[in-house]
Each structure stands twice: as structure tokens, then as C-alpha cells.
DORO-230416 format. One line per field, with one value per residue (C-alpha): residue number from 1; residue in one letter; z, y, x. Coordinates in steps of 0.02 Angstrom, whole numbers. Example, Ala and Ser with C-alpha at 12.3 -4.5 7.8 and 13.67 -1.06 7.14 Angstrom:
i <- 1:2
aa <- a:s
pz <- 390:357
py <- -225:-53
px <- 615:684
***
This chain:
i <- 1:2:3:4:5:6:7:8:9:10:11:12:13:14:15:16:17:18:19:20:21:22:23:24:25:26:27:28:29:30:31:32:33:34:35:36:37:38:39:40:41:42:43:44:45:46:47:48:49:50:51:52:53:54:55:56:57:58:59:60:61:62:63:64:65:66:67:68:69:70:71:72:73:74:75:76:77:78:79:80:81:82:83:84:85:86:87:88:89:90:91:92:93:94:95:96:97:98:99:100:101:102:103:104:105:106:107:108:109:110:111:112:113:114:115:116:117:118:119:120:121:122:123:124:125:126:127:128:129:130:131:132:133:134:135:136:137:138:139:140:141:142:143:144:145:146:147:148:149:150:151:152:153:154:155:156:157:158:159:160:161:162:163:164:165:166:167:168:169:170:171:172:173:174:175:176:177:178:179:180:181:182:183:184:185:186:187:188:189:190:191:192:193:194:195:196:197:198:199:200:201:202:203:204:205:206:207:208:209:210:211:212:213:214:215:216:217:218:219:220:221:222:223:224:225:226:227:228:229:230:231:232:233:234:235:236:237:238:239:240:241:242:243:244:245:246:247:248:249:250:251:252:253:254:255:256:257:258:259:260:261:262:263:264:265:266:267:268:269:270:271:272:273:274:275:276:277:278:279:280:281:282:283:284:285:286:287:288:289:290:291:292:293:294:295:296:297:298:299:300:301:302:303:304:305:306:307:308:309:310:311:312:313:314:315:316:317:318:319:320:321:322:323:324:325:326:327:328:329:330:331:332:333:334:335:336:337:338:339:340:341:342:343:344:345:346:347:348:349:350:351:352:353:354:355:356:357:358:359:360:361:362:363:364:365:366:367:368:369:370:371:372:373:374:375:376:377:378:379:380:381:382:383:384:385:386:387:388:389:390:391:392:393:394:395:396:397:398:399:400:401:402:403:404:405:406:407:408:409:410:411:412:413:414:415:416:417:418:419:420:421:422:423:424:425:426:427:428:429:430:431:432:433:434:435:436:437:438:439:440:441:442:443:444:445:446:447:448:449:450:451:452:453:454:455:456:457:458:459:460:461:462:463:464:465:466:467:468:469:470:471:472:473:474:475:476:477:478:479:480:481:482:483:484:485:486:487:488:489:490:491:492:493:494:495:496:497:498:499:500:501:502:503:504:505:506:507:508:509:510:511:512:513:514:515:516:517:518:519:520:521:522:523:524:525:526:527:528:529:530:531:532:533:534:535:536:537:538:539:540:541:542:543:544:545:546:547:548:549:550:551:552:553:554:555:556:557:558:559:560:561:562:563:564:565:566:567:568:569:570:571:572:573:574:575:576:577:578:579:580:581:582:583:584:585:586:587:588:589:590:591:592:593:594:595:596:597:598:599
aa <- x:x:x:x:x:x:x:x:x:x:x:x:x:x:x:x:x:x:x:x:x:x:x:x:x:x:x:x:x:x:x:x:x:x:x:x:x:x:x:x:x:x:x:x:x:x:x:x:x:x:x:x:x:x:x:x:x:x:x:x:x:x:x:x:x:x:x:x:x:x:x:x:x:x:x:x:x:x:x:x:x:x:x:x:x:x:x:x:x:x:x:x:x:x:x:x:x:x:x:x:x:x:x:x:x:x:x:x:x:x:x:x:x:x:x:x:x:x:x:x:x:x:x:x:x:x:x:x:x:x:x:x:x:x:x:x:x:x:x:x:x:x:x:x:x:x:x:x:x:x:x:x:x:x:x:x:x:x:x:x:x:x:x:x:x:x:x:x:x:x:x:x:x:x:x:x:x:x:x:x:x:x:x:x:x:x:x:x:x:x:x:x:x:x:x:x:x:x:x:x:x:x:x:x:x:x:x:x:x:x:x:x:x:x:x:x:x:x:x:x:x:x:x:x:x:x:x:x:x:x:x:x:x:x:x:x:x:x:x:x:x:x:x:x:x:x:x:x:x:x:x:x:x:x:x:x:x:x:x:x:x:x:x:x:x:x:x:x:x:x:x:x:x:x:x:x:x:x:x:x:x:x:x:x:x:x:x:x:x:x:x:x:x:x:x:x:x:x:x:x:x:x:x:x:x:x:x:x:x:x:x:x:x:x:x:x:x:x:x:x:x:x:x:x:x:x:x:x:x:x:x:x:x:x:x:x:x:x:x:x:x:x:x:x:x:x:x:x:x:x:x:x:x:x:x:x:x:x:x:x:x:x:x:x:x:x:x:x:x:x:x:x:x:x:x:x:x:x:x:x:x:x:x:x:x:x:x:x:x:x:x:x:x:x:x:x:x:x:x:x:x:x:x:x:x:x:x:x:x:x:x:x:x:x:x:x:x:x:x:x:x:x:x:x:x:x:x:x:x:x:x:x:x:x:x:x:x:x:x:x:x:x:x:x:x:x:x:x:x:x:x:x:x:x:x:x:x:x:x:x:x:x:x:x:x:x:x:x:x:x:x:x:x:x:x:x:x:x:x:x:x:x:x:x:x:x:x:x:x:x:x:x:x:x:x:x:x:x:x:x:x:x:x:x:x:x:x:x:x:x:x:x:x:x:x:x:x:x:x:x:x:x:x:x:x:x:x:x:x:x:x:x:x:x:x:x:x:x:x:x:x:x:x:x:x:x:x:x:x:x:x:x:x:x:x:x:x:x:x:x:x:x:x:x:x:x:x:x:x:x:x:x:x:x:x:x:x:x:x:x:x:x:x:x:x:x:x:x:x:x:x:x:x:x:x:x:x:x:x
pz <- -1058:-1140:-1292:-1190:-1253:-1392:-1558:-1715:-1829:-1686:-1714:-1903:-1912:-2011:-1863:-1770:-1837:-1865:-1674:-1626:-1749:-1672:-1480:-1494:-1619:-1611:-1755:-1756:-1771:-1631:-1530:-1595:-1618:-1656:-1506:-1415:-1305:-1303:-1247:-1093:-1037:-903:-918:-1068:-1068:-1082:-1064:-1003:-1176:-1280:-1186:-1279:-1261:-1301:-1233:-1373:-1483:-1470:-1460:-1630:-1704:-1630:-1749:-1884:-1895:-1867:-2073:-2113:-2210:-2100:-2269:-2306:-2230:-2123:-2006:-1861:-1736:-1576:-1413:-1268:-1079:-973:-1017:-1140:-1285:-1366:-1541:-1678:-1832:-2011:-2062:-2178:-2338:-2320:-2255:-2091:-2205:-2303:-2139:-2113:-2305:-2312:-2200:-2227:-2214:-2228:-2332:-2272:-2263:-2181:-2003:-1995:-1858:-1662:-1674:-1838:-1746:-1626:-1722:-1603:-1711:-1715:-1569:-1455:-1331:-1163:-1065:-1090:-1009:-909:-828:-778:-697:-585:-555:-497:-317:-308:-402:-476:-673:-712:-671:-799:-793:-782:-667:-528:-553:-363:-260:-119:-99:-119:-7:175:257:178:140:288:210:166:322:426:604:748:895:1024:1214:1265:1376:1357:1534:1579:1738:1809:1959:2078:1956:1839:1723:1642:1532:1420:1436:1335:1478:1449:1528:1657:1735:1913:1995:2064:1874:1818:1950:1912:1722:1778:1903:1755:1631:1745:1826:2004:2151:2186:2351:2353:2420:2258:2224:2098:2174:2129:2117:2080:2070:2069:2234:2324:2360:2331:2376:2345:2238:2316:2192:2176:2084:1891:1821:1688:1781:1919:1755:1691:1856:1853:1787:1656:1785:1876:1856:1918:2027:2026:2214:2374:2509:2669:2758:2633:2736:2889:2991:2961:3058:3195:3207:3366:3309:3203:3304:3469:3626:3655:3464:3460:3529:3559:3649:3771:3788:3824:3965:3912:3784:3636:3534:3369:3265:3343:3321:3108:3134:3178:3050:2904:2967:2860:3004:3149:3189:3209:3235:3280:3370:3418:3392:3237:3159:3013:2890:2875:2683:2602:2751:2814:2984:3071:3191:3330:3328:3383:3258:3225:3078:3043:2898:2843:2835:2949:3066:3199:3352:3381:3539:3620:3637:3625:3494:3485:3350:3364:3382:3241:3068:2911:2844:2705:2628:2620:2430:2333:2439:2449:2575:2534:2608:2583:2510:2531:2690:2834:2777:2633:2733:2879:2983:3163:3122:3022:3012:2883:2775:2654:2596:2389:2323:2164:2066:2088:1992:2004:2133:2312:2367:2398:2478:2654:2749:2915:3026:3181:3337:3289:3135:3240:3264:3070:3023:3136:3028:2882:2900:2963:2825:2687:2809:2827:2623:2551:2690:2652:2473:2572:2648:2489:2416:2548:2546:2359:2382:2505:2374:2214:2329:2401:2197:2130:2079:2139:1967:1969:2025:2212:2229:2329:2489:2618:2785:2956:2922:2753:2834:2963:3001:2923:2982:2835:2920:2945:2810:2816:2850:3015:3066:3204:3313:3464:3401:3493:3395:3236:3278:3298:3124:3063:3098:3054:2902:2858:2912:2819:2667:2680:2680:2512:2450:2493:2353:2223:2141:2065:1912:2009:1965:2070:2101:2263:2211:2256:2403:2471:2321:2335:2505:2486:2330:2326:2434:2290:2188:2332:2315:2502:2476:2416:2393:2454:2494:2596:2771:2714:2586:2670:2781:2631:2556:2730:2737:2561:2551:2721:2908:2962:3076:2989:2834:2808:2700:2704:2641:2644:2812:2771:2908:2909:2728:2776:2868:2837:2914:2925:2944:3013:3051:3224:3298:3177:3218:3092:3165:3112:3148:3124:3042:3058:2999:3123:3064:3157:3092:2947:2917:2902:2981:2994:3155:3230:3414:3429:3386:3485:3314:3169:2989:2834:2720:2731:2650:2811:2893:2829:2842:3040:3056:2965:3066:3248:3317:3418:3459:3337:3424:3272:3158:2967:2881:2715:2619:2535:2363:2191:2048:1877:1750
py <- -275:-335:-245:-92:13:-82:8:-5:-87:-210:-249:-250:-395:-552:-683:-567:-571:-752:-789:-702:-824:-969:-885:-785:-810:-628:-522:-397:-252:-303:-309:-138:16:173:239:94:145:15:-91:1:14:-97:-114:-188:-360:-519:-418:-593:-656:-508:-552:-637:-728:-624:-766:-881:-738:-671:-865:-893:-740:-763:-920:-841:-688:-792:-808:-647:-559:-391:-300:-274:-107:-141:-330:-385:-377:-488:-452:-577:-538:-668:-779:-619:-550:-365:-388:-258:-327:-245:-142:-268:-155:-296:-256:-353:-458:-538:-601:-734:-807:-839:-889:-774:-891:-756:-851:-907:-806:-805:-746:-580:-576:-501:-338:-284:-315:-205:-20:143:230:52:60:-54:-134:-120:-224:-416:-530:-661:-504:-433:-575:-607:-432:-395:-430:-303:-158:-85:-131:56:81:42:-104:12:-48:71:168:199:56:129:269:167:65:90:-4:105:253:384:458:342:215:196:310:208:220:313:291:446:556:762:819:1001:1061:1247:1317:1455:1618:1529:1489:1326:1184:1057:915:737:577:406:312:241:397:440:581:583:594:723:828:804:851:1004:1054:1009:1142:1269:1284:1262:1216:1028:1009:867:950:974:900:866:909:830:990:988:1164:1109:997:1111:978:928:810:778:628:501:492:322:346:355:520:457:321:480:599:456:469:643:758:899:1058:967:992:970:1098:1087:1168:1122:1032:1015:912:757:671:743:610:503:627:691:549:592:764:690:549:605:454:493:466:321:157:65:188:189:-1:5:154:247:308:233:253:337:201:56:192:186:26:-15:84:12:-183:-271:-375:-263:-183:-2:109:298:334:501:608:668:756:697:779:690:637:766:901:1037:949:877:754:710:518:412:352:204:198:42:-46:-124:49:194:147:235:160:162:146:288:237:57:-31:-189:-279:-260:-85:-40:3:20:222:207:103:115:54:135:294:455:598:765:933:1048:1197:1307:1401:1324:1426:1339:1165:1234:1158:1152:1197:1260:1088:980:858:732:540:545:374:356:330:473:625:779:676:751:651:513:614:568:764:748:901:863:982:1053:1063:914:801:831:801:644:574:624:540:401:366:415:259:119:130:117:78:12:115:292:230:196:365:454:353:387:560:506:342:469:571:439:386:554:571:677:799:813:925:901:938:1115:1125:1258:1199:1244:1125:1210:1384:1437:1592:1616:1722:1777:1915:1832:1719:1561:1556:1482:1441:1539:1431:1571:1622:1811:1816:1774:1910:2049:1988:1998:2185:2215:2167:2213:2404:2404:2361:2473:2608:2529:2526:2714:2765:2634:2667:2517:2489:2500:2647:2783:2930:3037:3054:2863:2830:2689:2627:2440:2404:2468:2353:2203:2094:2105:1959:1845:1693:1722:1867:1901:2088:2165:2007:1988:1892:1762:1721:1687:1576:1471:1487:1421:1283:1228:1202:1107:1170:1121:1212:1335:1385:1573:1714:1898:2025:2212:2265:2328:2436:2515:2559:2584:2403:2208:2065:1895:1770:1596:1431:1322:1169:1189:1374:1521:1670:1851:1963:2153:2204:2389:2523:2621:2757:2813:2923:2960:2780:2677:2477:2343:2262:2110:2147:2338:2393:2291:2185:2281:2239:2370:2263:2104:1973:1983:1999:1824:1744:1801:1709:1576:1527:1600:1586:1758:1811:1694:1536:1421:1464:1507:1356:1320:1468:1457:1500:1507:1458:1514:1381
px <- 3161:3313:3311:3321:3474:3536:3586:3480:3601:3614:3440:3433:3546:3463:3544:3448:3300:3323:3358:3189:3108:3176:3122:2961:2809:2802:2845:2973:2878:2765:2911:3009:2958:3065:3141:3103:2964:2854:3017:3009:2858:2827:2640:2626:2540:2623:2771:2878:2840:2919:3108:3245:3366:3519:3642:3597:3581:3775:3832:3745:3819:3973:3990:3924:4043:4205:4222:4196:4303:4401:4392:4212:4138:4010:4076:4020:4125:4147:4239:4201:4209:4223:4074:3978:4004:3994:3925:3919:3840:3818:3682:3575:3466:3323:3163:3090:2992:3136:3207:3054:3075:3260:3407:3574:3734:3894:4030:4170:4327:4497:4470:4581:4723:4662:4736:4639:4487:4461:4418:4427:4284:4184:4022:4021:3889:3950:3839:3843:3691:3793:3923:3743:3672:3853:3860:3673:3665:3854:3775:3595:3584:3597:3788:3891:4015:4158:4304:4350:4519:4520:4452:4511:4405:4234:4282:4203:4355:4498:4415:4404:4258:4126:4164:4047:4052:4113:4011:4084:4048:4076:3952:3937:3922:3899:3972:3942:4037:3996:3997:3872:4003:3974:4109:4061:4164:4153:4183:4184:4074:4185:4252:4233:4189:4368:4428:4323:4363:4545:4507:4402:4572:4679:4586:4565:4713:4679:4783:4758:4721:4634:4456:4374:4197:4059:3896:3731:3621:3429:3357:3146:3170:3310:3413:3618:3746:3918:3978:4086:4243:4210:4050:4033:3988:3846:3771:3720:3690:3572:3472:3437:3291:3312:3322:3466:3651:3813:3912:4100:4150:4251:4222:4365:4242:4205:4355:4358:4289:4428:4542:4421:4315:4266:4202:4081:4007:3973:3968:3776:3717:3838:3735:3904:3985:3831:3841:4033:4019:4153:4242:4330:4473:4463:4522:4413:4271:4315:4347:4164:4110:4207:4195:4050:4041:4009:3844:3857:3714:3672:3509:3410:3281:3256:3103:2984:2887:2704:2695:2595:2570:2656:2661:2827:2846:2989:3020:3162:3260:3392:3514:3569:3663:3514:3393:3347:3191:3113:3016:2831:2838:2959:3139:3089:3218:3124:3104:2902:2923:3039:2954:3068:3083:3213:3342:3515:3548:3434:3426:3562:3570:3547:3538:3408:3476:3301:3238:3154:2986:2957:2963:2896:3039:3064:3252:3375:3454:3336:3416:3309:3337:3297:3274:3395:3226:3153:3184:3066:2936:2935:2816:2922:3059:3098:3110:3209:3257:3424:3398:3605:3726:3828:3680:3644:3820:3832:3664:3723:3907:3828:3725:3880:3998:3860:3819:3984:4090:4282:4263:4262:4432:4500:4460:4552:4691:4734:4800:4913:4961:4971:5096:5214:5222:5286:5461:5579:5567:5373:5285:5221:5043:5010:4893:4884:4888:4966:5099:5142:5189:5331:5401:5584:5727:5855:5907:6093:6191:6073:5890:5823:5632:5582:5463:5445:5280:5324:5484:5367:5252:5385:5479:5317:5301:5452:5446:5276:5339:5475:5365:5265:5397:5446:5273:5255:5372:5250:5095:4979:5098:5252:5326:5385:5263:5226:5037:4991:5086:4973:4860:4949:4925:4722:4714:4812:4708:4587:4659:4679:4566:4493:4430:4261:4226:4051:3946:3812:3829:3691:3780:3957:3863:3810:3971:4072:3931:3928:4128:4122:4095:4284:4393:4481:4373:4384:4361:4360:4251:4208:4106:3917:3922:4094:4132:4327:4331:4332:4280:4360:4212:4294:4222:4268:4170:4039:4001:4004:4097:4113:4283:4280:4442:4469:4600:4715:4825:4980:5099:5000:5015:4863:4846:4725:4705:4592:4634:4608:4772:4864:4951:4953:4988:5002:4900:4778:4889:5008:4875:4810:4971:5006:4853:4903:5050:4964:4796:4804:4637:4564:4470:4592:4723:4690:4680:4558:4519:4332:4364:4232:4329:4286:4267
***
């Protein structure tokens, strides 16, 4: 109502009481009440009848007011806003009945100069009708028409508290590593695989060598696969069920093929080599693998699981760009004959991580084709099983070349890009390889490399010898005491990264297959059945191997040896490094140590 809040002298005024004649048939005390209450409630009837207008009202008294005299006690007085008015009238003595017989005309007096008009201790009406009416579609009616000392900090665009959040496209992703360690990280959602590995290296302070991996991990299905670096990190996140996760590991072998090509694709699996009678050239091989235009395509038996038995099944099978079919009909690859398995584009590879028993599998060497749409589902998973760990890998390759083809290539050529781009004060980026390591001589003025391996050998003792007659005179914090005459050489191996303390041989298997079945991969662990011994477990051609490393003692001195006795070294690190630079009785040198990295 609009009488709401005004002050009863306000309303006592005879031009008052004289406008509501002229706008309302109403009487006054119909309309007012003490206190106002029946102003405000809003149930009253006819309450649209009962408003008035207040706009005519302070225009009328404005007029009326201008002659009266500044020196009488109780004036009206006028201060306009804009297009309102605040109006404070005198008190009248008259009853309301006196205002309906007679009209009150104020006589006319000099107007009194601006400044005398305005009174600190004189009341005031705040609100005006027309500043209401702009003002209500900025503000509710109940906030006062106050102006804002500090603009600023209402408003959403330069205040940094009440603007409104910016959406952010950033992902969380949680990645765990081998310890069960996990990070929280926040990605946009462009970033590669390659990327986030290179954050995860960054944070943990990790050698770069290039062989790190995200691994697509699903715990219910007991499958994983390694992410190309080329694909993004949430659109694979987004595709994934609630038990899976991602596993930040190694992997040697995720470019391997394009070194040893021929390794990986052997001439009978290899339909063009067959056709050509003969062999072929590594590069033309990649080249028919990479070429959208060529026709590739790998062939063999492989074995199926029946959808929804236990049962397996040996069929010949053809992977081609287009899908992976197998014949009806024996070897037969025609057309008539061939019957679509799986896709290539909507379809990864994966290996199965769980035993042969719970798939009832012929072999040891299953691997499965998960459609990208399925998430917890095994009943659409495709369940193959190679006769070998080569035929498996050949498959598997296969499948990783046809899908994405030219990108691969591209994602092992950046290493090679980033390091040609480095300047001469960066950093380089470190790798251990057999190319890295050669024996040195700085036994005379200048140092020379000593490329007789024999030569190498004997420095080698030599120095390790000598060592250890240094070391004799050291305990564990370096000082000199006679009570610990060998505790570093016993000990030290312990905070190498390729050594893995008192594991089981199951699990280095899985460790030297999970980072990559290359030539090279090692590790070294304490023996199960000598308590005083090692063993160096090593990977060539595919094949796991296991090393005995045992202690000799002579002249109260004890060694480790690989061969018997016959090369001796005072502590595993040289030991590790010999190897490194020799092959000995190894089948290949050292290379890639398998490492678990702590997040």
C-alpha cells in the first residue's frame, strides 16, 4: 500500500486530507488506522481502491508550501529528487472532520533563501514514488535508495568476490604406480598421455628416458593396456567404469618394433612376406605397415573363447585394416569364407592380467579385444589365446600399427625432435643404454676409453679390489671403525633402482612382462633358496631367465660372482656395471633396468 511507512504528521496535513478527497470517496479513517496495520494487510478487500496517488499529492503541496513563511515552527518542507519530492508538512490541531468542510489556503509569504531550508533535526521521507518506479526492476522496494559508497565491490565484474566462478575445463585424474601410491593431478582436457606422463616424471623426479607409460587398468575384467601418447587423457577416463584406474609404469617395448621390426613380425605370420618368397627389408616391412594405401595383413591360428562358455576354439585368423576375421572354412581366405570378429575403430587390445584358470585357457598367452563401449560387460569381450609370447606380440603389434598407423611414428620420433632442439646449456635428457657406458682408463695424465673388453675386465678388478680395501677401513656412515669392516659393500646395492629386495619369482616375471619383454630388461633380487645369494633375472628374445649370483670369499675377503668364481666383483653395483658394458656369460648385455617408482 502506499501509505505504508509514512510519518503521522505527514498524514495529518489538510492538502492531505484534501488530496484523498479529490482521489478516493473513502474516508480517512477507513483508510488509517493507528499503527497502520490495516495499510498493510494485503487481504483486505478492494484493497486497489484504498491507494493514492502520492505523485499528485507532493506536486499539489509542493505549490502550496512555496509561500510559506521559514519562520513559523512547524513548515513544510520540500526537497525534490530527480522527478519526486520529500515532503514534511506541519502538524495541523483540526480534527479529520474539519478537513471535509473547509479548504486551508496557507498565505502567502516570501519564500526563504535554499540554504535555510534544509534543517538537520527536521524528518525527512526518503522514498519518493517516481525514483521507486525507475528503480524497481534494479532493486526489491525494501532497500533503501541509498547510493553505494563502494560500487566496486557489488559489482560482479570488478569485485573478486561476488563474480561469478568461471568455468574451468580442467579434469582431476588419479594416477597410482606400482607401490599403491596414488597423485591427484588437475589436466585439461586436451592433454595427452605423452604430457601427463611428462608432468608425473616432472613431480617425481624421475630419469626421463623416454619409456614411461599410462596404463589403462580395469581391476573387475583383469584387463590393461598402455595409452598411445597421442591419446587424450579424459576422453579414455570418460570411457571407463568406477573400479578402473590408471597405472603410471614403464614400458621399453611400446617402440621397439620400429628398431627390430623383424623381431616382432615374423615371415610366416606375415602374408606378404609369404607371397614375395623371401625376405624383406626392415624398412619396406614399416613401410607396409604405416602406408594407408598398402594392404598388410598377419594370419594364424589363434584360439577363441565361445561367448558365454568356458570352451575355446582354434580358428584361423586374418587381421586386416578393415577388422580381424577368421575363416570358416580352414585356411580358406575367401571372401565367402571370411566372417567379421572385431573392429579396428571402436575396439583396443588388451592383455589379460589374470591366470589361465580363471579363463580356462589353452595357454599362458591370452590377450582380449574390449570394445571402447563397454565398461564392466564381459560378455562382449573378444578372449583370444597365441600358441607363444612372439605370436602374441606379433597380434598384438599388429593390431596397435593397422589402427593408428603414421601417428605411432610420430610419437617415437618426438624424443629424438625434443633432443636435436635442446640447447647447449640445458639439461640433456638421461637414458641408460649400452651406448651410454665405456670403460675409462685415468690411470695416466688424460683419460682414454678402453675398448679391449679383457683390458676392461682386469681394470675392472682392479679397481673394484682396491675399493674394497678402502671400504674395509668404512662403516655405513663413513667413518673409520675396525668393527664394520664390510657393512657398505653388503648394503649399498639396496638403494639401487634394480634391485628389488626379497620378491617372489612370480612376481619378477610380471614385473619383466609388464615393463616390456625387450632384450636387456633386468633386475636383481635376494635368492629364496640361498639366504647369502642373489639372482639377476634377465630377459632375451622374449624369454625370462634366472642367474644365481653367489658369494666367494678369499683371503677373508668376500665376492659375488655369476660364472663360478671365475670374474669376481666386491659388491653388486660393479657387478651391474661389468655387465653393463660386457655380455660375459650373460646371453645380452645389461641394458633397461625394471624399476617401481613411488609417486
Amino acid at each position: 500500500m502506499a501509505l505504508a511507512g509514512c510519518p503521522d504528521y505527514f498524514l495529518h496535513h489538510s492538502n492531505y486530507q484534501e488530496s484523498m478527497d479529490r482521489s478516493s470517496s473513502r474516508r480517512p479513517d477507513e483508510l488509517i488506522v493507528p499503527g497502520f496495520q490495516r495499510s498493510a494487510n494485503q487481504n483486505l478487500p478492494h484493497h486497489h481502491e484504498d491507494d493514492v496517488d502520492l505523485e499528485q499529492l507532493v506536486n499539489d503541496m509542493n505549490s502550496s508550501t512555496e509561500s510559506v513563511c521559514p519562520a513559523q515552527a512547524d513548515t513544510a518542507r520540500l526537497l525534490n529528487r530527480g522527478g519526486g519530492g520529500v515532503v514534511a508538512a506541519p502538524r495541523q490541531q483540526q480534527g479529520h472532520g474539519q478537513a471535509h468542510h473547509r479548504r486551508h489556503t496557507p498565505p502567502l509569504l516570501p519564500s526563504c533563501p535554499p540554504r535555510e531550508r534544509l534543517l538537520p533535526s527536521q524528518p525527512m521521507h526518503i522514498h519518493a514514488v517516481r525514483c521507486l518506479q525507475e528503480e524497481h526492476l534494479l532493486r526489491p522496494a525494501s532497500l533503501p535508495a541509498i547510493p553505494n559508497p563502494f560500487p566496486e565491490l557489488c559489482s560482479p565484474a570488478g569485485s573478486p568476490v561476488l563474480c561469478p566462478l568461471q568455468t574451468s575445463n580442467n579434469h582431476i585424474v588419479k594416477v597410482w604406480s606400482e607401490d599403491g601410491a596414488g597423485k591427484v593431478v588437475e589436466i585439461p582436457a586436451d592433454m595427452t598421455a605423452r604430457d601427463l606422463c611428462q608432468l608425473l616424471v616432472y613431480k617425481s623426479h624421475c630419469v626421463d628416458d623416454n619409456a614411461w607409460t599410462l596404463v589403462e587398468h580395469h581391476h573387475i575384467l583383469g584387463l590393461e593396456r598402455c595409452l598411445e601418447d597421442h591419446e587424450l587423457v579424459v576422453q579414455v577416463q570418460a570411457s571407463m567404469s568406477s573400479d578402473s584406474k590408471f597405472l603410471f609404469r614403464k614400458n621399453y617395448a611400446k617402440y621397439e618394433f620400429f628398431r627390430n621390426p623383424l623381431n616382432f613380425f615374423p615371415e610366416q605370420m606375415v602374408a606378404w612376406c609369404q607371397e614375395s618368397d623371401g625376405s624383406i627389408p626392415q624398412s619396406q616391412l614399416l613401410q607396409n605397415f604405416l602406408n594407408s594405401s598398402s594392404c598388410p595383413e598377419i594370419q594364424g591360428h589363434l584360439y577363441v573363447k565361445e561367448p558365454g562358455r568356458r570352451s575355446w576354439k582354434k580358428l584361423y585368423m586374418f587381421l586386416r585394416r578393415s577388422g580381424l576375421y577368421f575363416s570358416t572354412k580352414g585356411t580358406s581366405k575367401e571372401p565367402r569364407h571370411l566372417q567379421l570378429l572385431s573392429d579396428l575403430e571402436d575396439s583396443n587390445v588388451f592383455t589379460v592380467i589374470t591366470g589361465r584358470k580363471l579363463h580356462n585357457a589353452p595357454t599362458d598367452f591370452h590377450f582380449c579385444i574390449k570394445p571402447s563401449k563397454v565398461t564392466s560387460d564381459g560378455k562382449e569381450l573378444k578372449m583370444l589365446c597365441a600358441e607363444d609370447e612372439q605370436s602374441r606380440t606379433c597380434w598384438m603389434t599388429a593390431f596397435r600399427l593397422l589402427k593408428y598407423g603414421i601417428l605411432l611414428y610420430q610419437s617415437y620420433n618426438v624424443p629424438q625432435q625434443r633432443k636435436s632442439n635442446l640447447s647447449p646449456f640445458s639439461a640433456p635428457v638421461r637414458s641408460v643404454s649400452e651406448n651410454s657406458l665405456v670403460a675409462m682408463d685415468f690411470s695416466g695424465r688424460t683419460g682414454r676409453v678402453i675398448e679391449n673388453p679383457l683390458e676392461a675386465q682386469s681394470a675392472a678388478l682392479e679397481e673394484g679390489q682396491s675399493w674394497r680395501k678402502r671400504s674395509q677401513r668404512m662403516n655405513v656412515l663413513g667413518s673409520p671403525s675396525p668393527l664394520h669392516p664390510s657393512s657398505l659393500s653388503t648394503v649399498i646395492h639396496r638403494t639401487q633402482i634394480w634391485f628389488h629386495g626379497r620378491i617372489m619369482r612370480e612376481e619378477a616375471h610380471k614385473m619383466i612382462i609388464q615393463q616390456g619383454q625387450v632384450d636387456g630388461l633386468f633386475l636383481l633380487r635376494d635368492s629364496q633358496s640361498n639366504p647369502k645369494a642373489f639372482v639377476l633375472t634377465l630377459c632375451h628374445h622374449q624369454k625370462i631367465k634366472h642367474f644365481q649370483i653367489l658369494p666367494c670369499e678369499e683371503d677373508g675377503q668376500v665376492f659375488f660372482s655369476l660364472d663360478d668364481g671365475a670374474t669376481k666383483f666386491t659388491d653388486l653395483i660393479h657387478l651391474v656395471e661389468f655387465y653393463q658394458l660386457n655380455r660375459g656369460v650373460l646371453p645380452c648385455k645389461l641394458k633397461h633396468p625394471c624399476t617401481a617408482v613411488a609417486l
